[in-house]
C-alpha positions in Angstrom: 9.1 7.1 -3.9 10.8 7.1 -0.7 11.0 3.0 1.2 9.0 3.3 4.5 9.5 0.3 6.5 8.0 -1.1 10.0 9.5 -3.9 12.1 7.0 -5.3 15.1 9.4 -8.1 17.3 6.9 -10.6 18.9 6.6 -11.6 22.3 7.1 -14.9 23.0 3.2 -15.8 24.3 2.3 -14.2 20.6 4.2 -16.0 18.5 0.9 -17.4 17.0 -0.5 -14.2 15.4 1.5 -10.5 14.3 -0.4 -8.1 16.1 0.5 -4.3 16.3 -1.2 -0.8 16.4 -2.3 1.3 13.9 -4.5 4.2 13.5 -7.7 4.5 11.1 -8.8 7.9 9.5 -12.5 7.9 9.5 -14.5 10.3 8.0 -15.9 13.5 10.6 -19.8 14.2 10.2 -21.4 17.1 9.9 -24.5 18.0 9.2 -24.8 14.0 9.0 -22.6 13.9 5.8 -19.4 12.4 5.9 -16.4 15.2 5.0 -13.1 14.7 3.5 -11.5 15.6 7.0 -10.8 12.4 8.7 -9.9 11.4 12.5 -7.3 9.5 13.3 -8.3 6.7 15.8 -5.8 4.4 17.7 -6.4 0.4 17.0 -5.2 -2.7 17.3 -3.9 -5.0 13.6 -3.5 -8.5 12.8 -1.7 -9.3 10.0 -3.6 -12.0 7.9 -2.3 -13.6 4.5 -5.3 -15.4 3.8 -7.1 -12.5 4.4 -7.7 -11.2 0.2 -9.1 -7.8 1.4 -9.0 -5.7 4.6 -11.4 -5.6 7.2 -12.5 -3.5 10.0 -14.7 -5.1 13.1 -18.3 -4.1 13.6 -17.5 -2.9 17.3 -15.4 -0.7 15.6 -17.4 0.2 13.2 -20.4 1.2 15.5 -18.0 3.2 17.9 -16.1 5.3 15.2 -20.6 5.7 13.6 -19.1 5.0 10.5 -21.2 5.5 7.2 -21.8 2.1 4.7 -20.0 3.3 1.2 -22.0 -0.1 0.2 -22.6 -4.0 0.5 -20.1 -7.0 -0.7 -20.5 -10.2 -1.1 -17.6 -12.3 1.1 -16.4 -15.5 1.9 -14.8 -15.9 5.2 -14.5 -18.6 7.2 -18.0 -18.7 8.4 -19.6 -19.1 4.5 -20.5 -16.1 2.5 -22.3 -13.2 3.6 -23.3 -9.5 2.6 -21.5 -7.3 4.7 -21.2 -3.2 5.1 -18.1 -1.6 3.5 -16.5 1.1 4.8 -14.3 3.2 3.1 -11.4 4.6 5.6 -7.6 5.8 5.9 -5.3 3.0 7.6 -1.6 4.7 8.8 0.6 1.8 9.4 3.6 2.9 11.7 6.2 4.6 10.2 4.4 6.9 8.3 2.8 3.9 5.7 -0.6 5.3 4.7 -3.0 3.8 2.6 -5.9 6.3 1.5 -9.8 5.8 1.2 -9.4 1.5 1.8 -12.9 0.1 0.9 -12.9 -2.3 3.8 -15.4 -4.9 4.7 -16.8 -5.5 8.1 -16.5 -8.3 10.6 -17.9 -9.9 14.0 -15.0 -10.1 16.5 -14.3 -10.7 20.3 -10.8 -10.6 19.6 -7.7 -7.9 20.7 -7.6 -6.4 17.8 -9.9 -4.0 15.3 -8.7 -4.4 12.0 -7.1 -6.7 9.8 -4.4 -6.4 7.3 -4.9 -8.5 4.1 -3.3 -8.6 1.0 -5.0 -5.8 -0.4 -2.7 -3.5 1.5 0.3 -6.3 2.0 0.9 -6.9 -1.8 1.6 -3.4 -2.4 5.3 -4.3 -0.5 7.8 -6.6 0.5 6.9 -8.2 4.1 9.3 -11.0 5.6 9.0 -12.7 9.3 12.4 -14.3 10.4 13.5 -16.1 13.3 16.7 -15.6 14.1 17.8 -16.6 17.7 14.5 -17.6 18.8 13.2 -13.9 18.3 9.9 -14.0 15.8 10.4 -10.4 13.9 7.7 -9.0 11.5 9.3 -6.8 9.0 6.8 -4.6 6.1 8.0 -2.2 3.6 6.5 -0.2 0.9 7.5 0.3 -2.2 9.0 -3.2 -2.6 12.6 -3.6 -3.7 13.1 -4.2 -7.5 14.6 -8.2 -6.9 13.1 -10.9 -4.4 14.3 -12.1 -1.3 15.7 -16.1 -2.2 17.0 -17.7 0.6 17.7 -20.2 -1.5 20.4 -18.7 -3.5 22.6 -18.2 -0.1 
């Protein structure tokens, strides 16, 4: 399989969360059935380790009229709750594309749509360095075949 890699620098006033764009497939209707043709649709990430699956926000949800695939049972930060589940396409820059993602649904006011949990992180290698005082997010897919140690340097 051929590495595919993304590298998002942060700006200084962001250092506090990696956010980036992506673009979500979802599902065209017709007749009122969902199809397998899917449209691509511009959105805002955030990248979020404690995050076990991907989620999608409801705005986003609502706006895209996106179809439940079914309900899950969550825990987020607010207690458990049943949520929708959508199932979509999520194209990470750089060509990274991760097909038919059941993803769960969210309330947000935030900047950004989506997030990226370790469903989709744990199928690469992901490191965010510091060097010179620049905060650099770094993703690729498949993962190398040894670990990064920085303790063996």
């Amino acid at each position: 399989m051929e590495t595919k890699a993304i590298t998002h620098r942060l700006l200084y006033k962001n250092k506090q969360s990696i956010i980036f764009g992506i673009q979500i497939g979802v599902p065209i209707t017709i007749s009122g059935y969902p199809k397998e043709n899917k449209k691509n649709i511009d959105s805002m990430a955030l990248i979020d380790t404690g995050a076990t699956g991907s989620s999608i926000s409801i705005k986003f949800a609502q706006a895209a009229q996106l179809k439940t695939y079914k309900r899950n049972k969550i825990q987020g930060f607010n207690g458990i709750a049943i949520v929708p589940v959508y199932k979509v396409d999520v194209l990470l820059p750089n060509g990274i594309l991760f097909k038919n993602l059941e993803i769960a649904e969210f309330q947000n006011n935030f900047n950004f749509d989506f997030i990226i949990g370790m469903d989709i992180l744990s199928k690469g290698d992901m490191a965010l360095t510091n060097a010179k005082g620049e905060m650099v997010f770094s993703f690729r897919i498949p993962p190398a075949e040894t670990h990064i140690d920085f303790t063996l340097q």
